[in-house]
Structure formats: structure tokens, C-alpha cells
N, C-alpha and C positions, 0 to 999 in steps of 0.2 A: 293862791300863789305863795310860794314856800318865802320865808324870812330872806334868805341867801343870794335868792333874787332881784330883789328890790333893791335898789339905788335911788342915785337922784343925777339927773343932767344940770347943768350949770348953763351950758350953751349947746344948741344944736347946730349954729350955725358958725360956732368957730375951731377949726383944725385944731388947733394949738392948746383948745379946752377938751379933745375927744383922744381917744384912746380905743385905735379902731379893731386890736388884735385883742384886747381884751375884751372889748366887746362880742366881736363877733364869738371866740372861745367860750363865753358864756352863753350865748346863745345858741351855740352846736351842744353845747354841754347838755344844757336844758330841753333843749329842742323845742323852745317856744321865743316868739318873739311879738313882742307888743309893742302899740303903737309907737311908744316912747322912742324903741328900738330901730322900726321902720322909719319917724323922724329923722333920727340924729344919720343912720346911714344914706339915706337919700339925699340928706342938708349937704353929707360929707362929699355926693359924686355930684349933686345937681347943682349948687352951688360954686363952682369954678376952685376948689381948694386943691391944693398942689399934694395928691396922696401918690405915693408908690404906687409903681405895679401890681407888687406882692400884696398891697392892700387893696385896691381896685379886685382883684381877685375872690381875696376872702369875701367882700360885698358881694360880689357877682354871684360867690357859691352860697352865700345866704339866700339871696332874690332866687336861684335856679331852685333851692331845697323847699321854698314857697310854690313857686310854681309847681311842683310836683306832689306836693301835697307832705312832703318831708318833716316839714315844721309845723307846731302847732301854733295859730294864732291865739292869742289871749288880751282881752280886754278890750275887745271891738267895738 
């Protein structure tokens, strides 16, 4: 997994700690997404947190690009 990649979460389960367009931006970028990644956006729509439309979306077209085999998973 390249340097540029890697981060660190703080919270997966609070709005106010996430940053849902950068995130997802990197993950279209890279075209992989890991567990980490799979956490924090699911915490962000399964958890009741008050996100936009415009970001519900970008989640949505993450989960769709999985489903299709679009994205690569990493670190399973």
C-alpha cells in the first residue's frame, strides 16, 4: 500500500470528525478501499448522522463501484 495512502481515523463514528469528500476523492483516486474506509462510511449512513444529499451519494457511488467489482479491496 503506497505512503500517500495511509492515514489515520480519529473517530468512525462521529460526523463532525470525518471528511466524507475527501475521503471518498481518495478512494476513487486510488481505486481501493479498506476496511478502515468501508468503517468510517457505513458508521457515516448507518449511524443516523445528518450528511447531505451530495454526500449520501458520493457513499452510494462508492458501495455501487464495490459492487461491480470497480474497486479494489485491500487489507481484508
Amino acid at each position: 500500500m503506497s505512503s500517500d495512502y495511509r492515514y489515520s481515523y480519529n473517530s468512525v463514528y462521529s460526523q463532525s470528525e470525518t471528511a466524507i469528500k475527501p475521503v471518498v476523492d481518495r478512494i476513487l483516486r486510488f481505486g481501493k478501499l479498506s476496511p478502515q474506509d468501508h468503517a468510517l462510511l457505513t458508521s457515516v449512513v448507518f449511524n443516523g448522522n445528518d450528511i447531505s444529499e451530495a454526500e449520501r451519494r458520493q457513499i452510494n457511488r462508492i458501495f455501487d463501484q464495490i459492487q461491480t467489482g470497480q474497486l479494489k479491496l485491500i487489507d481484508w
